[in-house]
C-alpha positions as a Markdown table, in Angstrom:
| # | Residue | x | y | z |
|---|---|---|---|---|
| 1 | Unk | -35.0 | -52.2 | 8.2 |
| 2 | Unk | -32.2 | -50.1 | 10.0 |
| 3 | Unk | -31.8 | -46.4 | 8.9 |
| 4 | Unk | -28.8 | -45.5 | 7.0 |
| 5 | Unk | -26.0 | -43.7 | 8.4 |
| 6 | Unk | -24.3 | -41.0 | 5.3 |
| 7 | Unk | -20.9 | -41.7 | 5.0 |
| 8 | Unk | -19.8 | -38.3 | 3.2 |
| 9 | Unk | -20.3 | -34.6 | 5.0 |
| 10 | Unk | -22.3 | -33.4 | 2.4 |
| 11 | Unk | -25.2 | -35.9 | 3.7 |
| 12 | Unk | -24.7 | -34.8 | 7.2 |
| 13 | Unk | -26.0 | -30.8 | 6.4 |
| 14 | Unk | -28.8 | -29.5 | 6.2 |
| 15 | Unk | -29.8 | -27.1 | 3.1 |
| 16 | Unk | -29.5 | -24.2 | 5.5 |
| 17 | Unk | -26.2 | -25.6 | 7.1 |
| 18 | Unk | -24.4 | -25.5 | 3.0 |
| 19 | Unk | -25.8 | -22.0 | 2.7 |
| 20 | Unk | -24.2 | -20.7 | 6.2 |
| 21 | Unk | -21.0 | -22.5 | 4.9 |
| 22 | Unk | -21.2 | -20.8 | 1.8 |
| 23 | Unk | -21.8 | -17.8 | 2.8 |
| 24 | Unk | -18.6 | -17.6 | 5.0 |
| 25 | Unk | -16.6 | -18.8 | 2.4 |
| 26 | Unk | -17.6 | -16.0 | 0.5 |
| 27 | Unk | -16.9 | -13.7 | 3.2 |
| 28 | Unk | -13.0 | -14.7 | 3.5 |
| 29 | Unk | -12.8 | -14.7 | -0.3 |
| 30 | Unk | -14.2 | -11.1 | 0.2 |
| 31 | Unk | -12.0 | -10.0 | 3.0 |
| 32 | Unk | -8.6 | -11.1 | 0.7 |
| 33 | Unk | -9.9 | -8.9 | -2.3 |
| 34 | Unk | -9.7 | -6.5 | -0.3 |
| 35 | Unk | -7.2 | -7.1 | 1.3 |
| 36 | Unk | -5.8 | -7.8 | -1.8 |
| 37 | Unk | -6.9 | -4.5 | -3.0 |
| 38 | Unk | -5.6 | -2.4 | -0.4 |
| 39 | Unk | -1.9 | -4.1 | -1.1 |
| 40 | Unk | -2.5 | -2.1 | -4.4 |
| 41 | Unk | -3.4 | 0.7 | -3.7 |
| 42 | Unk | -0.5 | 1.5 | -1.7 |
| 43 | Unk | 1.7 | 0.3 | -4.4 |
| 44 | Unk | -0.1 | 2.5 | -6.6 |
| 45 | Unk | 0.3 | 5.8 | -3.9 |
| 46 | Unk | 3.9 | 4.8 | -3.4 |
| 47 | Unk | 5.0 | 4.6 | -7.2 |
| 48 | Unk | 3.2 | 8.1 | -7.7 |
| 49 | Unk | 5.6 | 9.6 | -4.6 |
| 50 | Unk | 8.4 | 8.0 | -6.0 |
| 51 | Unk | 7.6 | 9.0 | -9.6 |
| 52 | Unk | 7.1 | 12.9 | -8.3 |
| 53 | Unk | 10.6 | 12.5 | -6.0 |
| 54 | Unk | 11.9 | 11.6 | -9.8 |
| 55 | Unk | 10.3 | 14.4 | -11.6 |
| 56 | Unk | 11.2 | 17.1 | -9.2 |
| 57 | Unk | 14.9 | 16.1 | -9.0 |
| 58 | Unk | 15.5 | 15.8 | -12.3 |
| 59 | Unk | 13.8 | 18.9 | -13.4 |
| 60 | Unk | 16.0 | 20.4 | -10.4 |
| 61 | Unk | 19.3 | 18.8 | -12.1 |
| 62 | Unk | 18.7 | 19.8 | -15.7 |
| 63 | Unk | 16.7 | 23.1 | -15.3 |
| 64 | Unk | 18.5 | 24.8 | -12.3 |
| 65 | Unk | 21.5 | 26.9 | -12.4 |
| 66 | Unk | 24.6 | 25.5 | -11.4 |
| 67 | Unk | 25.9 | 26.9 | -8.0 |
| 68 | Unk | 22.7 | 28.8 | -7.8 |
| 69 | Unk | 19.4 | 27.9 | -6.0 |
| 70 | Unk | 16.6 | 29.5 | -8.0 |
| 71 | Unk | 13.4 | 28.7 | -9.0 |
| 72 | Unk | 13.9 | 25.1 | -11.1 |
| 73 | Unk | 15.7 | 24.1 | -7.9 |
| 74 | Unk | 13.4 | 25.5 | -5.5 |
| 75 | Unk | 10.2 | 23.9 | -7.4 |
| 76 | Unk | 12.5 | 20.7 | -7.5 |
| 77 | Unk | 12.9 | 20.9 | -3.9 |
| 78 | Unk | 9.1 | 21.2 | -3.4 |
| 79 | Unk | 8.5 | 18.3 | -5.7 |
| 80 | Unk | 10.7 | 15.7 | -4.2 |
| 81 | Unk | 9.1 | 17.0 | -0.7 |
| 82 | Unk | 5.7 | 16.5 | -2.2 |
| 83 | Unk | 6.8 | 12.7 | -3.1 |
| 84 | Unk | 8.1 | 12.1 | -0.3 |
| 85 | Unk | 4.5 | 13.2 | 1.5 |
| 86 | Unk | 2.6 | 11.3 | -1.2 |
| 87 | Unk | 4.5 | 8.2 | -0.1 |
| 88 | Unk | 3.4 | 8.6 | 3.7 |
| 89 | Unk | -0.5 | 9.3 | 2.9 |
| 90 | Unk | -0.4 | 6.4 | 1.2 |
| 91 | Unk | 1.1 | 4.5 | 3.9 |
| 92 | Unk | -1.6 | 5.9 | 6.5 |
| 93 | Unk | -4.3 | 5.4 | 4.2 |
| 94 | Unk | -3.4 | 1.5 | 4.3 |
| 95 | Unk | -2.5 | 1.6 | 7.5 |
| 96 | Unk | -6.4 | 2.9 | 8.2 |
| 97 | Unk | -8.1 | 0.1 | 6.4 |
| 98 | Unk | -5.6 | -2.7 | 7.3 |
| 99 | Unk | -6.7 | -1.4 | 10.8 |
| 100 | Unk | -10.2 | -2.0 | 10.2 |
| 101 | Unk | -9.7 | -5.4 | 8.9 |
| 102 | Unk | -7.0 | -6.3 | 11.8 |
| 103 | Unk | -9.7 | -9.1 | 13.9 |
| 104 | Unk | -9.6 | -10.6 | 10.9 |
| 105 | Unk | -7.2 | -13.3 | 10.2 |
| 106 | Unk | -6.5 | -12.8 | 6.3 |
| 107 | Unk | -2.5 | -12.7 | 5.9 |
| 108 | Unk | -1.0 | -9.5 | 4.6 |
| 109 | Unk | 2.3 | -8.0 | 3.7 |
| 110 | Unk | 3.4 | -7.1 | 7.3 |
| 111 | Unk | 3.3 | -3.4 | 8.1 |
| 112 | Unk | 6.8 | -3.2 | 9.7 |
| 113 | Unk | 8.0 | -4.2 | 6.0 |
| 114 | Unk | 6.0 | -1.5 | 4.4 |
| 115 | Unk | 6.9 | 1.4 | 6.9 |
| 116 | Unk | 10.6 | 0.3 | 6.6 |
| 117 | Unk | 10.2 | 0.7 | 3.0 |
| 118 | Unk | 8.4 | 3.6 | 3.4 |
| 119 | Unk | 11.5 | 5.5 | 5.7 |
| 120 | Unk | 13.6 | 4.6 | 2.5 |
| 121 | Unk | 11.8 | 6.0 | 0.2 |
| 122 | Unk | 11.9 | 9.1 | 2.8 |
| 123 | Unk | 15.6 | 9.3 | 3.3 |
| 124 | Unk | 15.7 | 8.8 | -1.0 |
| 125 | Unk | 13.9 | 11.8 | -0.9 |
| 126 | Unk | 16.2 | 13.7 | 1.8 |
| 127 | Unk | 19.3 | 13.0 | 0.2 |
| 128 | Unk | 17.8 | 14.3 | -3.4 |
| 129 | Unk | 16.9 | 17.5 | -1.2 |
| 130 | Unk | 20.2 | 17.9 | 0.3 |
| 131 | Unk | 21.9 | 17.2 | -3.2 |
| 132 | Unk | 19.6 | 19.9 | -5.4 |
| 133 | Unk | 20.2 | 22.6 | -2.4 |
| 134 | Unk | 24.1 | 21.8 | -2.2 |
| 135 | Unk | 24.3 | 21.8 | -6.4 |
């Protein structure tokens, strides 16, 4: 009587072969959490800058002195500067891990989009600068 040949791949492994198979499946599915992860924290760093651009330009609008740059405008000023700084940490900070993960090949947001993003959320926080000192 002839041997006979498996017709389906799961025949073809060994015991040790599924776990190895497994086990690098669980690796990828690792990598994307965090990859996954690290997508949210930056969203998480950038709403905070944006949020504390928001705060300080208000509070420079409706608390300073028309005409006059005192200290509501000048903590304004130092707020939306502060924003502005909160969105670039958090850029690096992604920018560190995403570096990290790089020879990996798990697909991201690309990091030209998020530094573009980024230099707008910058020049928002310019302009509110240039209009609470000019006010």
């Amino acid at each position: 009587m002839e041997p006979v040949e498996p017709n389906n791949r799961c025949n073809d492994l060994r015991p040790v072969d599924i776990q190895q198979e497994l086990a690098e499946e669980r690796t990828i599915m690792a990598l994307q959490r965090t990859v996954l992860s690290n997508e949210r924290t930056l969203n998480s760093w950038l709403r905070t800058g944006l949020a504390t651009v928001a705060a300080g330009f208000t509070l420079g609008l409706l608390l300073g002195r028309e005409g006059e740059i005192g200290p509501a405008r000048s903590f304004g000023v130092i707020l939306i500067a502060a924003g502005g700084l909160i969105c670039v940490a958090g850029l690096a900070r992604y920018r560190a891990l995403r570096k990290r993960l790089e020879p990996e090949d798990i697909s991201s947001v690309p990091v030209w989009l998020l530094e573009l993003l980024v230099g707008f959320f910058l020049l928002v926080s310019l302009v509110g600068i240039g209009i609470l000192l000019r006010a």
